[in-house]
N, CA, C and O atoms as a GROMACS GRO file, in nm:
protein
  324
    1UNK      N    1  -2.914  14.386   0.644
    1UNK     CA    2  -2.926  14.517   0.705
    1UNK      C    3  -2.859  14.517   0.842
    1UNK      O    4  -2.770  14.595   0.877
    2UNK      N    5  -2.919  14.407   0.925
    2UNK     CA    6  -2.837  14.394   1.001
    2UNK      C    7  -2.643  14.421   1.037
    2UNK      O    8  -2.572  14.473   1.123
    3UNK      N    9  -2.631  14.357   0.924
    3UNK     CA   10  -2.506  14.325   0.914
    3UNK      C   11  -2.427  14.494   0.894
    3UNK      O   12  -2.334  14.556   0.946
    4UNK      N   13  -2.499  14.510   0.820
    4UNK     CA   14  -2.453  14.656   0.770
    4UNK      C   15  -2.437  14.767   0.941
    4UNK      O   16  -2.330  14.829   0.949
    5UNK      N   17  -2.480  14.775   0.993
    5UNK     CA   18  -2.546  14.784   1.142
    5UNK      C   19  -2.452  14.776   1.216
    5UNK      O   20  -2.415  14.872   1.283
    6UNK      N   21  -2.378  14.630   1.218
    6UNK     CA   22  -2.254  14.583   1.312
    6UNK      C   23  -2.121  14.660   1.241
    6UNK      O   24  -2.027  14.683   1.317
    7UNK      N   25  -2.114  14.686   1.151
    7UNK     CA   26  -1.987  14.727   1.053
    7UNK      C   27  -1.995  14.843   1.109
    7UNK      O   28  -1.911  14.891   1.185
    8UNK      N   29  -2.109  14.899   1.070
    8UNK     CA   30  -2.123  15.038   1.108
    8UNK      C   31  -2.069  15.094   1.264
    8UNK      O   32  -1.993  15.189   1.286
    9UNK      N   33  -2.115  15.029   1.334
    9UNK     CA   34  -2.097  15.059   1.478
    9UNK      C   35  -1.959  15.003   1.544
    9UNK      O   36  -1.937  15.005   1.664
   10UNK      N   37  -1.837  14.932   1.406
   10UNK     CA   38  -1.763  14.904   1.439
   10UNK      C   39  -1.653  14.984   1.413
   10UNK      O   40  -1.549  14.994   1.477
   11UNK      N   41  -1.697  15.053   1.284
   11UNK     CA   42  -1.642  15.136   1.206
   11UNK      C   43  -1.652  15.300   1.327
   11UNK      O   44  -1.552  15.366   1.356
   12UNK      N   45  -1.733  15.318   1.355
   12UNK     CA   46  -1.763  15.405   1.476
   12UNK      C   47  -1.659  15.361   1.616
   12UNK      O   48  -1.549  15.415   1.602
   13UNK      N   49  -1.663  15.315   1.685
   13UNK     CA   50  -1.535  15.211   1.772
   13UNK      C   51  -1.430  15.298   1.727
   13UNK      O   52  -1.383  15.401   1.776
   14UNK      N   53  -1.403  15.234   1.622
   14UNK     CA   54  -1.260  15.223   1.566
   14UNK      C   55  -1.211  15.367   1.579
   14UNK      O   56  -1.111  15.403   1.642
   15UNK      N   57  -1.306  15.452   1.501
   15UNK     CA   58  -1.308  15.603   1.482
   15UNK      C   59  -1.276  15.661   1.628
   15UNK      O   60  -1.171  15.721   1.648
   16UNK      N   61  -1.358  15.644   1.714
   16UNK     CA   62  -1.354  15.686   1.806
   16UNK      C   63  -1.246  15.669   1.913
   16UNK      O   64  -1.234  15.741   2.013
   17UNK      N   65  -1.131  15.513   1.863
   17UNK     CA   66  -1.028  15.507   1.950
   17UNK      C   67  -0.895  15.593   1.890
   17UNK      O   68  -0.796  15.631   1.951
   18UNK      N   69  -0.930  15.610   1.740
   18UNK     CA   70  -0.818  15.630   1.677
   18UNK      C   71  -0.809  15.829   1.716
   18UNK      O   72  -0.896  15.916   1.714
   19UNK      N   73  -0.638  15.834   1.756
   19UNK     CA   74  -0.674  15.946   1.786
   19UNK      C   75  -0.676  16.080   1.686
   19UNK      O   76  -0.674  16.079   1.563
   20UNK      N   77  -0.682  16.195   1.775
   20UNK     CA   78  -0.729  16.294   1.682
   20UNK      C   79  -0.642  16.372   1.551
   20UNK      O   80  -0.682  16.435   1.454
   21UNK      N   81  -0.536  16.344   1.589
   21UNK     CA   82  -0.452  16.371   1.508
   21UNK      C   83  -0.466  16.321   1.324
   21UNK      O   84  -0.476  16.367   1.210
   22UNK      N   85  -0.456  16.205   1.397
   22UNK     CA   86  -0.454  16.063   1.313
   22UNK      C   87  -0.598  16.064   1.214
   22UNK      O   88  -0.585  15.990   1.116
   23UNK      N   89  -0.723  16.130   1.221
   23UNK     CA   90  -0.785  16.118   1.164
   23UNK      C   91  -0.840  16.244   1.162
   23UNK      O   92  -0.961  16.255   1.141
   24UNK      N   93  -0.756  16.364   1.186
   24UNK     CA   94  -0.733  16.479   1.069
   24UNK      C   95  -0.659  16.462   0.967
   24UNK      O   96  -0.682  16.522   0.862
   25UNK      N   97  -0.544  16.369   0.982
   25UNK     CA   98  -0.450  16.322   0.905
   25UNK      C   99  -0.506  16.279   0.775
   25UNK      O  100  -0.497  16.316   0.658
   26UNK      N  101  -0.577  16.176   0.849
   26UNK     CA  102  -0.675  16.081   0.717
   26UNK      C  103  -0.752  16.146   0.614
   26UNK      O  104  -0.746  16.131   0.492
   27UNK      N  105  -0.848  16.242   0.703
   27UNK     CA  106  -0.971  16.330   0.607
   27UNK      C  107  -0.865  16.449   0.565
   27UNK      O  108  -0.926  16.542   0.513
   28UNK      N  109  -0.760  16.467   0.571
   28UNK     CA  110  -0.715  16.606   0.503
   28UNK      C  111  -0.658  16.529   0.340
   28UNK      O  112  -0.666  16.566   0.222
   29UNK      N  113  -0.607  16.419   0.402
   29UNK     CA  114  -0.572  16.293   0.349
   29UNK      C  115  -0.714  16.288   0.170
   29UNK      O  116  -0.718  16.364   0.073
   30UNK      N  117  -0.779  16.196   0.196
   30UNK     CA  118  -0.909  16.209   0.182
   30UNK      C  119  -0.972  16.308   0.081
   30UNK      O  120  -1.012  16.286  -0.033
   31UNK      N  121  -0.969  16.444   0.165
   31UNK     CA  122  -1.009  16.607   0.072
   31UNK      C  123  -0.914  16.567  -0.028
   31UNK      O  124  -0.946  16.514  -0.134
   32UNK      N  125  -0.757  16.602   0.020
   32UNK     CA  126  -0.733  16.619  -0.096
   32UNK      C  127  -0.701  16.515  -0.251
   32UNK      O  128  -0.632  16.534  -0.351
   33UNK      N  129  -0.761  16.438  -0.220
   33UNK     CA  130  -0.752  16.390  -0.310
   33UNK      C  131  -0.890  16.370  -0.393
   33UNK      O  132  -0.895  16.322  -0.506
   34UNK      N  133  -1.016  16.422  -0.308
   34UNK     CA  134  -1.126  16.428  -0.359
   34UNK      C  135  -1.083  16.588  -0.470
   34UNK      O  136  -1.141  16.614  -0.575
   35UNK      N  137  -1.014  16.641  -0.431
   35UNK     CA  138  -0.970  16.745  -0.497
   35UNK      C  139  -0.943  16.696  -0.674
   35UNK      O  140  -0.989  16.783  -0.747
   36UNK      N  141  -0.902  16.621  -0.723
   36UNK     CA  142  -0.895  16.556  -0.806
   36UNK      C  143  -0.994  16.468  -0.870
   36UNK      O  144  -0.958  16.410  -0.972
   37UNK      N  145  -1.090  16.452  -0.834
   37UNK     CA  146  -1.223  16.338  -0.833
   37UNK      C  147  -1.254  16.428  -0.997
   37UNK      O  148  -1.232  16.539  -1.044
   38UNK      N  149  -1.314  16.308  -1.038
   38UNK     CA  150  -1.387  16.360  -1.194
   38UNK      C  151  -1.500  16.450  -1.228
   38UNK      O  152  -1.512  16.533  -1.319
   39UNK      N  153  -1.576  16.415  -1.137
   39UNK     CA  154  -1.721  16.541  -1.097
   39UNK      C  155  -1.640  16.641  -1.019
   39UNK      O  156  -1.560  16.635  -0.926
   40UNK      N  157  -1.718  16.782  -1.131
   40UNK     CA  158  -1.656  16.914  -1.018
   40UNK      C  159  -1.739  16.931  -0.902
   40UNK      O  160  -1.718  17.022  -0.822
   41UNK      N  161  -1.856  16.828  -0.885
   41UNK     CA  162  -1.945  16.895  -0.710
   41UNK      C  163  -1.837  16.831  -0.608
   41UNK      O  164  -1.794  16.884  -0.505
   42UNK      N  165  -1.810  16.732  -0.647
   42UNK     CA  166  -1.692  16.624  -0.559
   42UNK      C  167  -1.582  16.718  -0.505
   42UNK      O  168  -1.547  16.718  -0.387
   43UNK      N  169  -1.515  16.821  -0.624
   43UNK     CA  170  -1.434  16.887  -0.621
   43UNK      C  171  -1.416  17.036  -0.501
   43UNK      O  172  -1.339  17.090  -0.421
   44UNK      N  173  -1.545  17.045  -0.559
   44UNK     CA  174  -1.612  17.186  -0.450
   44UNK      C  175  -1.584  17.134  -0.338
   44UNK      O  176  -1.478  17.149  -0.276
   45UNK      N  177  -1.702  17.054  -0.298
   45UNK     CA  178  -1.711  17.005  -0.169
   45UNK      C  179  -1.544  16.968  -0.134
   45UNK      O  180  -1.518  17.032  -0.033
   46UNK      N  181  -1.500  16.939  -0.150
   46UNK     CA  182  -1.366  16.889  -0.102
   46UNK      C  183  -1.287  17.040  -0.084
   46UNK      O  184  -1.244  17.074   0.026
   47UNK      N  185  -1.272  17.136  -0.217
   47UNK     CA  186  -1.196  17.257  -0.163
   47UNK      C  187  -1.311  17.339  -0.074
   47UNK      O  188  -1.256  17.445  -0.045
   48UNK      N  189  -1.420  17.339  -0.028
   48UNK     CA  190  -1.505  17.434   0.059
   48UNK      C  191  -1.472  17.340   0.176
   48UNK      O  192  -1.463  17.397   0.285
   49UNK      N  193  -1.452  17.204   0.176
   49UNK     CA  194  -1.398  17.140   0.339
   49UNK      C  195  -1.256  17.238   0.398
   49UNK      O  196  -1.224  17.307   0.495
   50UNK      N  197  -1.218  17.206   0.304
   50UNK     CA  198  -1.050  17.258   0.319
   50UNK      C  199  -1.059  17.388   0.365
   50UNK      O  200  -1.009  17.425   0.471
   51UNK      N  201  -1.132  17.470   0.275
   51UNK     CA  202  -1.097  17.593   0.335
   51UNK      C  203  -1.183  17.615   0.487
   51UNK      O  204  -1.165  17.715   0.555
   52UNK      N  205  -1.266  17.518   0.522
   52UNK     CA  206  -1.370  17.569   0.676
   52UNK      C  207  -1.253  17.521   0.757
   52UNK      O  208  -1.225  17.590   0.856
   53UNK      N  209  -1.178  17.411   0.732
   53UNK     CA  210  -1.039  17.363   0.830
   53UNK      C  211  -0.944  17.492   0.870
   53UNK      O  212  -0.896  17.521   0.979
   54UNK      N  213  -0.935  17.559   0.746
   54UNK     CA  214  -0.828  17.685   0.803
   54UNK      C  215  -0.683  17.644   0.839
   54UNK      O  216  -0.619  17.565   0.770
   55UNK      N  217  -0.642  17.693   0.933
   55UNK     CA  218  -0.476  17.676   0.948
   55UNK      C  219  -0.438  17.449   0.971
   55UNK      O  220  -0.334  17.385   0.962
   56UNK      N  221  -0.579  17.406   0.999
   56UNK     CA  222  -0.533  17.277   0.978
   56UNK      C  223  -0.520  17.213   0.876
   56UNK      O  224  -0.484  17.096   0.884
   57UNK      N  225  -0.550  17.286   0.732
   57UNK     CA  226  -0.528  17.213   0.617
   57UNK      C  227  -0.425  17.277   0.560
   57UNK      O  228  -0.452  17.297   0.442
   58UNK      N  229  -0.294  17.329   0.596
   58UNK     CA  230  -0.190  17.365   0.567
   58UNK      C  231  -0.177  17.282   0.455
   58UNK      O  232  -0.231  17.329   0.354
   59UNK      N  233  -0.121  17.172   0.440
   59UNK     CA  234  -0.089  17.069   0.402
   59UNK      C  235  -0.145  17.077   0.256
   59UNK      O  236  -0.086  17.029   0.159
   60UNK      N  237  -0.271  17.144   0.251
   60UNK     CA  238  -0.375  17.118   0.162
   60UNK      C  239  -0.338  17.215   0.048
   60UNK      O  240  -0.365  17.189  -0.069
   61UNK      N  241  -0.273  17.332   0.088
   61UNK     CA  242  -0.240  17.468  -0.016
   61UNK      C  243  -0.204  17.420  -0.131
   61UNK      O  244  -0.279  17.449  -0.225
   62UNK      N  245  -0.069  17.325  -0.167
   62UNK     CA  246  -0.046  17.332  -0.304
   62UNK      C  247  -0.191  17.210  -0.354
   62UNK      O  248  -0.214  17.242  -0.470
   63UNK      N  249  -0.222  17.172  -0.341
   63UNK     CA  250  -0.361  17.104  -0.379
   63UNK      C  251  -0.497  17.204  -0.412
   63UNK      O  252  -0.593  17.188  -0.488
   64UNK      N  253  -0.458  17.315  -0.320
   64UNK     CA  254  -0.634  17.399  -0.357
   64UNK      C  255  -0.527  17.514  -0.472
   64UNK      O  256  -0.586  17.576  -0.561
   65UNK      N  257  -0.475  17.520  -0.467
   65UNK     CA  258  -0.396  17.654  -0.553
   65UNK      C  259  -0.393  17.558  -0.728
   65UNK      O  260  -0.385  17.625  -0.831
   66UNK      N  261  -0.399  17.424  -0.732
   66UNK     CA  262  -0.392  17.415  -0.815
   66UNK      C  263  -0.525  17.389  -0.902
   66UNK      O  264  -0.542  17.364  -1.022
   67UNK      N  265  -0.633  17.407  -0.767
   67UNK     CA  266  -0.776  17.397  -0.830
   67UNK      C  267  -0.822  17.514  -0.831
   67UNK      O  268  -0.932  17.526  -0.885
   68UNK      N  269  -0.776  17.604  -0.788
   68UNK     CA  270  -0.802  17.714  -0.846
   68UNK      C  271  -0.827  17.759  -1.000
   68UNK      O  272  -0.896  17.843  -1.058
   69UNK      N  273  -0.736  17.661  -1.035
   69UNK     CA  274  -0.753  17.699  -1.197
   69UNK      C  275  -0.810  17.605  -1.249
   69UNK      O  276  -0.786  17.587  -1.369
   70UNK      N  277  -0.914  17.503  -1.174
   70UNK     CA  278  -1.008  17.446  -1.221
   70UNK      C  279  -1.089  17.489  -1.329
   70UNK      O  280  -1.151  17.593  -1.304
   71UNK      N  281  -1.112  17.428  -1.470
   71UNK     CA  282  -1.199  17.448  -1.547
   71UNK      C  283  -1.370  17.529  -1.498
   71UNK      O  284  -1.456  17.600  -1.549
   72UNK      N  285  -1.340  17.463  -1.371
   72UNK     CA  286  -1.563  17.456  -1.407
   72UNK      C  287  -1.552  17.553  -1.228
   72UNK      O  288  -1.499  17.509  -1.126
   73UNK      N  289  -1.636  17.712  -1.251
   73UNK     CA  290  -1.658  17.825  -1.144
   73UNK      C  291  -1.673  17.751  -0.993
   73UNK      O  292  -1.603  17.788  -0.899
   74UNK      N  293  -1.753  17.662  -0.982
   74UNK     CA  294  -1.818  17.645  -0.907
   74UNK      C  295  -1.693  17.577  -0.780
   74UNK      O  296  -1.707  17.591  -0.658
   75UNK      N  297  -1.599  17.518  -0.835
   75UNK     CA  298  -1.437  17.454  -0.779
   75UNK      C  299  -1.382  17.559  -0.782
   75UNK      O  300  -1.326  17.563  -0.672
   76UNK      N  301  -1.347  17.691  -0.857
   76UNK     CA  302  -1.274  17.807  -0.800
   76UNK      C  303  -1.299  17.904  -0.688
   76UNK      O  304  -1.221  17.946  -0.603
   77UNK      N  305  -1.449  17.933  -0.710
   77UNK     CA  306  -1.512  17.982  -0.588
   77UNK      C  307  -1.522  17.907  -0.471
   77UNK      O  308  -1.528  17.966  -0.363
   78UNK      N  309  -1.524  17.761  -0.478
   78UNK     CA  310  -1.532  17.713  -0.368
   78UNK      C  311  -1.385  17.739  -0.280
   78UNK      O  312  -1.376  17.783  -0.165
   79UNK      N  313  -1.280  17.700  -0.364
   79UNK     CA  314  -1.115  17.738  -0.283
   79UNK      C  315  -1.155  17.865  -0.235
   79UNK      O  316  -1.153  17.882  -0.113
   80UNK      N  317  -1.209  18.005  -0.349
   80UNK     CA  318  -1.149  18.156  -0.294
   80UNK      C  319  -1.289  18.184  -0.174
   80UNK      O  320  -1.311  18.304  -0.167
   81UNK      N  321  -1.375  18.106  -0.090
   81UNK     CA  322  -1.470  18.105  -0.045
   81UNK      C  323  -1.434  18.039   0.141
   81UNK      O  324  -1.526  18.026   0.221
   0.00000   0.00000   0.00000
């Protein structure tokens, strides 16, 4: 547990030096590819991130446009939401 503890708070560090750019980069990074994940809650959650980002998930459009036509409501509404 411990151990878990030190990772953690290193992993935090790290986060915190790396700058901001760089780890919008990562999590837009990240979404979209949770965009693709096999569970549609995975899916949601990933296009309802995207869309609270707004003009910073540019990047993200041809990725949510194509989940739009996600099989399962709950991933379409989440993009048009």
């Amino acid at each position: 547990m411990r151990v878990l503890g030190i990772l953690a708070l290193g992993a935090a560090v790290a986060a915190a030096q790396e700058p901001e750019a760089e780890r919008l980069a990562r999590a837009l990074e990240e979404l979209i590819d949770d965009l693709g994940a096999p569970r549609a809650p995975r899916r949601a959650a990933a296009a309802e991130a995207l869309t609270l980002l707004g003009p910073d998930a540019r990047a993200a459009v041809p990725a949510l446009m194509k989940a739009y036509d996600d099989r399962h409501a709950e991933v379409r509404v989440a993009v048009v939401t």
